[in-house]
Chimera marker file (.cmm) of the C-alpha trace (Angstrom):
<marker_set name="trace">
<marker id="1" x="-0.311" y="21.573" z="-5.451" r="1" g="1" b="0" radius="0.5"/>
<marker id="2" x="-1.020" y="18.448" z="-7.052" r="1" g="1" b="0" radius="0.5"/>
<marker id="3" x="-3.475" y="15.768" z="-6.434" r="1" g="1" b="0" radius="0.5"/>
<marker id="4" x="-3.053" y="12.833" z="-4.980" r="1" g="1" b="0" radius="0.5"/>
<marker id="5" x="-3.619" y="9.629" z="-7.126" r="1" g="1" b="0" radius="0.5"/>
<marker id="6" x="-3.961" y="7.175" z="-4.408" r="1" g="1" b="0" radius="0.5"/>
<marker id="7" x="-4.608" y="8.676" z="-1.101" r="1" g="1" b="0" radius="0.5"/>
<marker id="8" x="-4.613" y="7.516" z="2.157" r="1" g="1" b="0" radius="0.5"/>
<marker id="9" x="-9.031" y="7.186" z="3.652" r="1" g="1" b="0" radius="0.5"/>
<marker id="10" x="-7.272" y="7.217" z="7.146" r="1" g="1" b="0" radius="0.5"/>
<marker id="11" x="-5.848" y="10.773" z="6.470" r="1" g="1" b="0" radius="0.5"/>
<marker id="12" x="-9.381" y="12.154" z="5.691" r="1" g="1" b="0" radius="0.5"/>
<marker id="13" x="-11.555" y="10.260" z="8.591" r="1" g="1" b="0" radius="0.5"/>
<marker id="14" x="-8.478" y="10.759" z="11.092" r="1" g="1" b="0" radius="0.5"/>
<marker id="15" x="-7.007" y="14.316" z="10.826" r="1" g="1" b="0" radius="0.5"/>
<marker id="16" x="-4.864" y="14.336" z="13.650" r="1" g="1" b="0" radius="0.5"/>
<marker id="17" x="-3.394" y="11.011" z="13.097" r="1" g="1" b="0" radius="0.5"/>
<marker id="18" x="0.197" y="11.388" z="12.025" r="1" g="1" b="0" radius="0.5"/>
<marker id="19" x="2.605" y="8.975" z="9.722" r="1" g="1" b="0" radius="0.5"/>
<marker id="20" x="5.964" y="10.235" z="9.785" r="1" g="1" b="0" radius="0.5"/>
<marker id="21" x="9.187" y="8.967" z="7.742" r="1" g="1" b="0" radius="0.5"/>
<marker id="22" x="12.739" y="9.869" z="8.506" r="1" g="1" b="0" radius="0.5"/>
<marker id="23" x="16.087" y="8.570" z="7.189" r="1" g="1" b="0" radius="0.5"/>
<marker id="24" x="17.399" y="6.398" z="10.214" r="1" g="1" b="0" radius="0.5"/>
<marker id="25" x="21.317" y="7.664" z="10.699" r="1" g="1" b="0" radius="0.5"/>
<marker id="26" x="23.679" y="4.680" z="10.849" r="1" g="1" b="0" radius="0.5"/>
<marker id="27" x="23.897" y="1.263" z="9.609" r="1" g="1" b="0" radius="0.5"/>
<marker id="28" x="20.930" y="-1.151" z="10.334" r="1" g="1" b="0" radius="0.5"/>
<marker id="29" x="22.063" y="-4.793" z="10.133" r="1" g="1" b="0" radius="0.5"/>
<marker id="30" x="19.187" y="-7.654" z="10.719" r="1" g="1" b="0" radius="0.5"/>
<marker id="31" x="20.250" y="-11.061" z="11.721" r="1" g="1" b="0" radius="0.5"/>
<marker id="32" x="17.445" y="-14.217" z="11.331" r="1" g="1" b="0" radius="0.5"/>
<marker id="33" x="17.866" y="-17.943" z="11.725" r="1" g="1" b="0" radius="0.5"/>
<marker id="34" x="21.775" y="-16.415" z="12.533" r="1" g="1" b="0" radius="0.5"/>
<marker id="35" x="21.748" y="-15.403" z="9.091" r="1" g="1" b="0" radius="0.5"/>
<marker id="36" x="22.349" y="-11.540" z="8.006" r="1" g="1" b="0" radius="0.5"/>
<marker id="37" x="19.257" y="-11.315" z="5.705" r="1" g="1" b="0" radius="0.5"/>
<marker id="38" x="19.904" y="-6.985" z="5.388" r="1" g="1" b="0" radius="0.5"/>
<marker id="39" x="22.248" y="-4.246" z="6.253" r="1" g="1" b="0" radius="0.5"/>
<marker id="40" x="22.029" y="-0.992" z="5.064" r="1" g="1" b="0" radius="0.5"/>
<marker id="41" x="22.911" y="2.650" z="5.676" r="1" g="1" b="0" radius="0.5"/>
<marker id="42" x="19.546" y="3.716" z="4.103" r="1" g="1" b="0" radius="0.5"/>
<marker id="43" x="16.700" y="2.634" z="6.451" r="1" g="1" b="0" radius="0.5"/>
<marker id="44" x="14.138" y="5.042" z="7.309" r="1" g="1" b="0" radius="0.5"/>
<marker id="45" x="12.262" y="5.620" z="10.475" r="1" g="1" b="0" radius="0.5"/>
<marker id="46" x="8.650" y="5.538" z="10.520" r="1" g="1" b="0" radius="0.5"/>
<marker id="47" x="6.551" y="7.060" z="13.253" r="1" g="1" b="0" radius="0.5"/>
<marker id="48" x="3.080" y="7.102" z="13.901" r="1" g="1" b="0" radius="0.5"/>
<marker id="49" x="0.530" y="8.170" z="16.489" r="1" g="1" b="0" radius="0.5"/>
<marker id="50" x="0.073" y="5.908" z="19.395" r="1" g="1" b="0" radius="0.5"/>
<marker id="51" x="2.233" y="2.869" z="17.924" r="1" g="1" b="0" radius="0.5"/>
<marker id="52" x="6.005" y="2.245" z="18.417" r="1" g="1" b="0" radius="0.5"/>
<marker id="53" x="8.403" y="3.634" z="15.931" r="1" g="1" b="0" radius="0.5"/>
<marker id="54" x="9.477" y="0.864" z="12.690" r="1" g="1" b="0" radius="0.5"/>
<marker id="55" x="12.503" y="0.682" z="11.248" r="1" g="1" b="0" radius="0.5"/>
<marker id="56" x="11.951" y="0.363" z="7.118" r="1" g="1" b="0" radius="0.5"/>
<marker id="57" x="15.132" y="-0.878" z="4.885" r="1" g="1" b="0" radius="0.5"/>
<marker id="58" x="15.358" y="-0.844" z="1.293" r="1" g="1" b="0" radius="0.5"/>
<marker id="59" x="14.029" y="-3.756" z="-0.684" r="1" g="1" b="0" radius="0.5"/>
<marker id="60" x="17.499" y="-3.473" z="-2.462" r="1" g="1" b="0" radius="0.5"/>
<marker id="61" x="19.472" y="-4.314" z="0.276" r="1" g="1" b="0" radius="0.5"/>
<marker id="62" x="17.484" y="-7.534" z="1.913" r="1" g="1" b="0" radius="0.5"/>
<marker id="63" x="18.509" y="-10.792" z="0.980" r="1" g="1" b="0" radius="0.5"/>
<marker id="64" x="15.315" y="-12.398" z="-0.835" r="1" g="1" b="0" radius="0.5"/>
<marker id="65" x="16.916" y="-15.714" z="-1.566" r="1" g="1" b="0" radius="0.5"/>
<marker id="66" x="16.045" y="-16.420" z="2.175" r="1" g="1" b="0" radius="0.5"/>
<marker id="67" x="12.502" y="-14.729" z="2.093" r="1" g="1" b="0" radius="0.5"/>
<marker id="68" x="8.974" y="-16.802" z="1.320" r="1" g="1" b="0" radius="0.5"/>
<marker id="69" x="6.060" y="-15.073" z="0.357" r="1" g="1" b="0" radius="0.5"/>
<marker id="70" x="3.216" y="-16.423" z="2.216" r="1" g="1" b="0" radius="0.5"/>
<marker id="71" x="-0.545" y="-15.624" z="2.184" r="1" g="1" b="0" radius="0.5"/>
<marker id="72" x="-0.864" y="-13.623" z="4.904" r="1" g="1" b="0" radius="0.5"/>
<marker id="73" x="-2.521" y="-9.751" z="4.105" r="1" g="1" b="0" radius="0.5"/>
<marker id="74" x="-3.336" y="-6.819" z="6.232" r="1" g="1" b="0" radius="0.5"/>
<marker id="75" x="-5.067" y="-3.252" z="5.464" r="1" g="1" b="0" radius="0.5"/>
<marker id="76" x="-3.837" y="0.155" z="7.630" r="1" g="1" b="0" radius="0.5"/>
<marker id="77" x="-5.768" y="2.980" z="6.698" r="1" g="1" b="0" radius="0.5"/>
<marker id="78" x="-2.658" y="5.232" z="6.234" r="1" g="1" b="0" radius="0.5"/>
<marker id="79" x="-0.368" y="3.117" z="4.550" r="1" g="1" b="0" radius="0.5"/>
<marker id="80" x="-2.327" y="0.597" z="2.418" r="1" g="1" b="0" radius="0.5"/>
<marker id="81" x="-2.192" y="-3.090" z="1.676" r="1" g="1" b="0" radius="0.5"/>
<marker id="82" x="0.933" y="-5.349" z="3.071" r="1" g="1" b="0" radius="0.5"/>
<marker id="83" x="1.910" y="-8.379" z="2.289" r="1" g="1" b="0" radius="0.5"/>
<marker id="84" x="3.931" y="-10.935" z="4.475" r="1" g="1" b="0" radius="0.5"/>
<marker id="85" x="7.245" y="-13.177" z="3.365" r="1" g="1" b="0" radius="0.5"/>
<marker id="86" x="7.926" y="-16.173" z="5.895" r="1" g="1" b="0" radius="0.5"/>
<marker id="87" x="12.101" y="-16.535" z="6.792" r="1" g="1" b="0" radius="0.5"/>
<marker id="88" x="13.610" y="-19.976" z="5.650" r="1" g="1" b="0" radius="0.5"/>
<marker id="89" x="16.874" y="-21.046" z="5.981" r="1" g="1" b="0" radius="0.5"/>
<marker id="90" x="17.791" y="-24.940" z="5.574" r="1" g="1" b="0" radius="0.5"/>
<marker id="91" x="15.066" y="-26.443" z="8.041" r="1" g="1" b="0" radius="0.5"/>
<marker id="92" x="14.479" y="-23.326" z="10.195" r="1" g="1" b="0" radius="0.5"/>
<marker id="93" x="11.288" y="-21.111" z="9.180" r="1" g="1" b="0" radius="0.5"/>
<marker id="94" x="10.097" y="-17.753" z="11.090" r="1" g="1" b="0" radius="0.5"/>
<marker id="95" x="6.174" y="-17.131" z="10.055" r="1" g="1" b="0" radius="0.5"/>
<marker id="96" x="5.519" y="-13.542" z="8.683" r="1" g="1" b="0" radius="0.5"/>
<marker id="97" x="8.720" y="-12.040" z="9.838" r="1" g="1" b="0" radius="0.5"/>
<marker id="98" x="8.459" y="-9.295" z="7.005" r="1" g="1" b="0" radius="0.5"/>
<marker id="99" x="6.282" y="-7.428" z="5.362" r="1" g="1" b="0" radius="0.5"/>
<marker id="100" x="5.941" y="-4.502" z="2.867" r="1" g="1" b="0" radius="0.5"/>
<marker id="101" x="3.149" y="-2.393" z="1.021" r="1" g="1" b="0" radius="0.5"/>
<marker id="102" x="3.437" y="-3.019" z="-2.940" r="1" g="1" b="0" radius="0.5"/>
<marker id="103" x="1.175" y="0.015" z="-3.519" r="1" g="1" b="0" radius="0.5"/>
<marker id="104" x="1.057" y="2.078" z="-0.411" r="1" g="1" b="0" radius="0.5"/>
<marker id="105" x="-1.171" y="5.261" z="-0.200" r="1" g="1" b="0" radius="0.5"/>
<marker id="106" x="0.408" y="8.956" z="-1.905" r="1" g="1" b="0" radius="0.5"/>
<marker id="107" x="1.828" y="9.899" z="1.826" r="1" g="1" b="0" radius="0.5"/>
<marker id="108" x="4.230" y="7.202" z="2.333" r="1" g="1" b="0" radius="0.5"/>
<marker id="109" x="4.680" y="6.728" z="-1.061" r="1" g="1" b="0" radius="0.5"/>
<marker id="110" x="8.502" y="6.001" z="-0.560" r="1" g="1" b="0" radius="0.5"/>
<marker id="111" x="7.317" y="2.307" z="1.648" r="1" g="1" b="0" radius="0.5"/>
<marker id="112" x="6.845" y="0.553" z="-1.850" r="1" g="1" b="0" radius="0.5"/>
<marker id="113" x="10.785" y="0.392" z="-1.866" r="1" g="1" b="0" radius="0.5"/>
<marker id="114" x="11.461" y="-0.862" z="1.516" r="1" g="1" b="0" radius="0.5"/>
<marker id="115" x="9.920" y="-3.952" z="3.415" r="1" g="1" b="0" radius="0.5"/>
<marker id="116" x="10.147" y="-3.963" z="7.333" r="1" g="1" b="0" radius="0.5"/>
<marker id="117" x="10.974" y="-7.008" z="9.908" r="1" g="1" b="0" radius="0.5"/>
<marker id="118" x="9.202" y="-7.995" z="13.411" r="1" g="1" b="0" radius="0.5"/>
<marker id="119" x="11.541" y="-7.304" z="16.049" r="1" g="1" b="0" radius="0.5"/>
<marker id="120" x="10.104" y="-10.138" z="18.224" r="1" g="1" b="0" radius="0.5"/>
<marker id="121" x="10.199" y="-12.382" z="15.190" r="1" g="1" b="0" radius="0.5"/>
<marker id="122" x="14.015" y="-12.129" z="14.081" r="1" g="1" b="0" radius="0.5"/>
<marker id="123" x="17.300" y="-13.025" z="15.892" r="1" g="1" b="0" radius="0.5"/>
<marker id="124" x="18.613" y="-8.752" z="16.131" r="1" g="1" b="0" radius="0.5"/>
<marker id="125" x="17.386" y="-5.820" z="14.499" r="1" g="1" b="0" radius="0.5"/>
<marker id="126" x="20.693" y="-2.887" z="15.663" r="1" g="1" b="0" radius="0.5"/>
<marker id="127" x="21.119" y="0.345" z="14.285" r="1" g="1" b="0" radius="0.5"/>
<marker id="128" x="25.109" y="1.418" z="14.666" r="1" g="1" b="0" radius="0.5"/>
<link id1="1" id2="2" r="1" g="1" b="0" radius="0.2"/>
<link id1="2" id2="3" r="1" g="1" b="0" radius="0.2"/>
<link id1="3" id2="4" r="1" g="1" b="0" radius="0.2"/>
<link id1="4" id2="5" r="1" g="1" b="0" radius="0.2"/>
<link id1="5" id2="6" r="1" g="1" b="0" radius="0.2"/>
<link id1="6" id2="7" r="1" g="1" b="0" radius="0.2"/>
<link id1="7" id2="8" r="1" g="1" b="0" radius="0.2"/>
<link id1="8" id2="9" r="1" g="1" b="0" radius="0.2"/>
<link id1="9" id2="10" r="1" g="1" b="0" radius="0.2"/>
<link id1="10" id2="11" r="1" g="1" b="0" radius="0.2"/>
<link id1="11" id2="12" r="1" g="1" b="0" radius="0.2"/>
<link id1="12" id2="13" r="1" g="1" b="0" radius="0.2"/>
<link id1="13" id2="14" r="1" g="1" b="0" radius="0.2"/>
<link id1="14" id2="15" r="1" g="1" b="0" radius="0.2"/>
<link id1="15" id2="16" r="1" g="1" b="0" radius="0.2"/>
<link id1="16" id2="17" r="1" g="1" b="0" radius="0.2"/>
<link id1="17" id2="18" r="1" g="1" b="0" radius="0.2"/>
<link id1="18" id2="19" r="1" g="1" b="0" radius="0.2"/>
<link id1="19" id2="20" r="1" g="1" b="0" radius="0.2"/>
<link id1="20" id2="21" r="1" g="1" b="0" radius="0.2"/>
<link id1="21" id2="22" r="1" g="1" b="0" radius="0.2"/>
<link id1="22" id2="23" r="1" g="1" b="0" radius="0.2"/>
<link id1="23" id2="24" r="1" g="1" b="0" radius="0.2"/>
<link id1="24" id2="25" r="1" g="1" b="0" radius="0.2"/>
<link id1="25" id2="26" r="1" g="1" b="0" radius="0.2"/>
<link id1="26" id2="27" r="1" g="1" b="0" radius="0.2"/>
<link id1="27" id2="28" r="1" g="1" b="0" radius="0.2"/>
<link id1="28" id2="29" r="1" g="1" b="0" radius="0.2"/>
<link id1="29" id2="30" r="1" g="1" b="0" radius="0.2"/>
<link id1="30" id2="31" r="1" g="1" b="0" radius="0.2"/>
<link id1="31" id2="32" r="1" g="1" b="0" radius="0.2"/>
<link id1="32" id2="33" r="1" g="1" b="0" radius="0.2"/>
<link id1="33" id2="34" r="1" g="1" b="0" radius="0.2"/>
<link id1="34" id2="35" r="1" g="1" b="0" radius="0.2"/>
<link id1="35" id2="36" r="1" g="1" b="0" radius="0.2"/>
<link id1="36" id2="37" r="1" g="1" b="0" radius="0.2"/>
<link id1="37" id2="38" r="1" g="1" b="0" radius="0.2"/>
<link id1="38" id2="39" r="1" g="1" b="0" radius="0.2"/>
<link id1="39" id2="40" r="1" g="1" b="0" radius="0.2"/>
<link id1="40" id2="41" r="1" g="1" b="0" radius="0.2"/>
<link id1="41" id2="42" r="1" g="1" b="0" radius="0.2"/>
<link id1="42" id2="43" r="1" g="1" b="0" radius="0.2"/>
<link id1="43" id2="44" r="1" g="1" b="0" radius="0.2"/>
<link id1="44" id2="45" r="1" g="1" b="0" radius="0.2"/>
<link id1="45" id2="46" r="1" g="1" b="0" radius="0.2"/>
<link id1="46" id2="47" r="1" g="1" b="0" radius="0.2"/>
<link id1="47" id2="48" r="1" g="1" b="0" radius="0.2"/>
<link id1="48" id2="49" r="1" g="1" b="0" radius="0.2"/>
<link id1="49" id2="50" r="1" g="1" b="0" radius="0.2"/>
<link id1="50" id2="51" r="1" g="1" b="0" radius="0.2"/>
<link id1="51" id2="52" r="1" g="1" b="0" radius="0.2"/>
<link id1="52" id2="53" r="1" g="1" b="0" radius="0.2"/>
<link id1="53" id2="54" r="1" g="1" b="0" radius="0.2"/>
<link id1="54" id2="55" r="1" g="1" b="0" radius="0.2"/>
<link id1="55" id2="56" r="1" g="1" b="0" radius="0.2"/>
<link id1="56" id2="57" r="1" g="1" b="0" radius="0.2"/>
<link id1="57" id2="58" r="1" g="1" b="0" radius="0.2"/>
<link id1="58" id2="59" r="1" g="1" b="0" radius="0.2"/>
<link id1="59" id2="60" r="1" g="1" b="0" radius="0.2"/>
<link id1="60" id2="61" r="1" g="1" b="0" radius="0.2"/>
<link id1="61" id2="62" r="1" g="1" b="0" radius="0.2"/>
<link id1="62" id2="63" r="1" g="1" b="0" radius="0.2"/>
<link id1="63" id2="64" r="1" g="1" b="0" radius="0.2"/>
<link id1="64" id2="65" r="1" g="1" b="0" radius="0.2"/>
<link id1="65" id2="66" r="1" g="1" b="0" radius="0.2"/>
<link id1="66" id2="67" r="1" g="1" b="0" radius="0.2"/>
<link id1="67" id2="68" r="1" g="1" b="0" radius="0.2"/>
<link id1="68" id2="69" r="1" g="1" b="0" radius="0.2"/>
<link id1="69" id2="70" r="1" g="1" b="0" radius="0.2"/>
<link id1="70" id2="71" r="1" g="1" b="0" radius="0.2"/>
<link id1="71" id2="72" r="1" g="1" b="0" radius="0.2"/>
<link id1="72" id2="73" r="1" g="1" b="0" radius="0.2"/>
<link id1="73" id2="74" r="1" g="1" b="0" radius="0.2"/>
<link id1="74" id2="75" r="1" g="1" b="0" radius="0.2"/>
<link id1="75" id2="76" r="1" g="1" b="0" radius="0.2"/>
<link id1="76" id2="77" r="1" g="1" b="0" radius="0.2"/>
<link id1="77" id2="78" r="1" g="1" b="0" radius="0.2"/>
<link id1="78" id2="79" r="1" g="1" b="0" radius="0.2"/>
<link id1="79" id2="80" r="1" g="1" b="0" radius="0.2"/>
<link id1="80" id2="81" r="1" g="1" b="0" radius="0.2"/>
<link id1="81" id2="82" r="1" g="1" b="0" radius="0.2"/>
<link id1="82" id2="83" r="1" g="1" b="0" radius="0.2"/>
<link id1="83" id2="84" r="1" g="1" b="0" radius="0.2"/>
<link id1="84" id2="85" r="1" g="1" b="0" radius="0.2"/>
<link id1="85" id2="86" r="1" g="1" b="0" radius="0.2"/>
<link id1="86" id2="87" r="1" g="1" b="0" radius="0.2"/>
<link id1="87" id2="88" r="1" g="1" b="0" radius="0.2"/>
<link id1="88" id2="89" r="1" g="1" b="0" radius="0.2"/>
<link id1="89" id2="90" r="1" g="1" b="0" radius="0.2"/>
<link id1="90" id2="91" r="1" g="1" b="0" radius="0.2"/>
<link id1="91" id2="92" r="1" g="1" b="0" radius="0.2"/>
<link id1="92" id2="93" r="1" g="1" b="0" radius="0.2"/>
<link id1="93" id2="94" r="1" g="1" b="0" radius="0.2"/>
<link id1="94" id2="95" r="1" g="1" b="0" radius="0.2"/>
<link id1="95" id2="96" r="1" g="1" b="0" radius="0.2"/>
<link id1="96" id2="97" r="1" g="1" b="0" radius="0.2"/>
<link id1="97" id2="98" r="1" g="1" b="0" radius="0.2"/>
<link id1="98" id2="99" r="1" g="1" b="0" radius="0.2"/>
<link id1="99" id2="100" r="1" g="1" b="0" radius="0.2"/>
<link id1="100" id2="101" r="1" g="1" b="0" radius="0.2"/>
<link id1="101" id2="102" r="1" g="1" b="0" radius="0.2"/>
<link id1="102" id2="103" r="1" g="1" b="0" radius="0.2"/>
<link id1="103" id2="104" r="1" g="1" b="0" radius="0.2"/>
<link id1="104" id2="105" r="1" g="1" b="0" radius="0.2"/>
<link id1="105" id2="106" r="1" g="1" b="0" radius="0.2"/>
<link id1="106" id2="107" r="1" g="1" b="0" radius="0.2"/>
<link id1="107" id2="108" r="1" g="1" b="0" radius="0.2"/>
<link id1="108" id2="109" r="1" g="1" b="0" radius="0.2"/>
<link id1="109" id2="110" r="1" g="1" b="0" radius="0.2"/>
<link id1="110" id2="111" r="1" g="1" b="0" radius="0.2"/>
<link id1="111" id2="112" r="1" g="1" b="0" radius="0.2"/>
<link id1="112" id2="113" r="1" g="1" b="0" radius="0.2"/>
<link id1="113" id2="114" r="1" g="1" b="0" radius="0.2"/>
<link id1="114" id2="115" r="1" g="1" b="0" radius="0.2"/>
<link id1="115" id2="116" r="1" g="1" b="0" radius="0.2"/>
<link id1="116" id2="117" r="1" g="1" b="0" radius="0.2"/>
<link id1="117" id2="118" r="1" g="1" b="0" radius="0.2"/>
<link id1="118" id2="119" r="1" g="1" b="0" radius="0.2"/>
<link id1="119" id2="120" r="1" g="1" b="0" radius="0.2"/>
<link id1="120" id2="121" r="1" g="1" b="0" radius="0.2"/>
<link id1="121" id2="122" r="1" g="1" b="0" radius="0.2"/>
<link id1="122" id2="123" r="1" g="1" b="0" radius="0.2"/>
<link id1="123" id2="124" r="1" g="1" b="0" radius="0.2"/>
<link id1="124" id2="125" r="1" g="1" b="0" radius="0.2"/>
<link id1="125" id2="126" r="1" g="1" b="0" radius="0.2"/>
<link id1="126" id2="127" r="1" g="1" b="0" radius="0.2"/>
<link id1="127" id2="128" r="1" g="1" b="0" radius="0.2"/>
</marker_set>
């Protein structure tokens, strides 16, 4: 077994605390400012103790001409470091509707391809 590089603190000082990422069957489309800014068949599922599941996409598939990175930064334990992109489109702006880890921790390696959107924040998240 190899070891890990980066690795996750949370993991170590929280055992029983579990992160778990699944490919998400069917398409995911998300619709802001009644724009589509991503739909994909490749989104993955990610699940973890005591918080409601995520849906991740792939960075690939988002539409980034409608994305503003802003300065807003948070820190999980078990994932890593996000960052935050704003949603413009003409006039119309949604604050920290996105966000993604850059460099996330060995376990959820696969996050620094995919970015994931507030459900609250955006006009429809579905999964068909």
């Amino acid at each position: 077994m190899s070891e890990s590089i980066n690795p996750g603190p949370g993991y170590r000082d929280y055992p029983d605390h579990k992160v778990t990422l699944k490919p998400l069957e069917g398409v995911v489309k998300v619709t802001a400012l009644s724009r589509i800014v991503v739909q994909t068949a490749d989104a993955l599922r990610l699940e973890e103790s005591r918080y409601s599941p995520v849906i991740y996409v792939p960075r690939s598939d988002v539409d980034f001409s409608v994305l503003q990175e802003n300065d807003q930064q948070t820190y999980c334990p078990f994932k890593g470091n996000a960052r935050y992109w704003d949603i413009r489109v003409g006039d119309d702006h949604i604050g920290s509707a996105v966000w993604g880890y850059d460099t996330p921790y060995d376990e959820v390696g696969v996050l620094k391809d995919y970015v994931a959107f507030y459900a609250d924040r955006v006009d429809d998240i579905t999964v068909g």
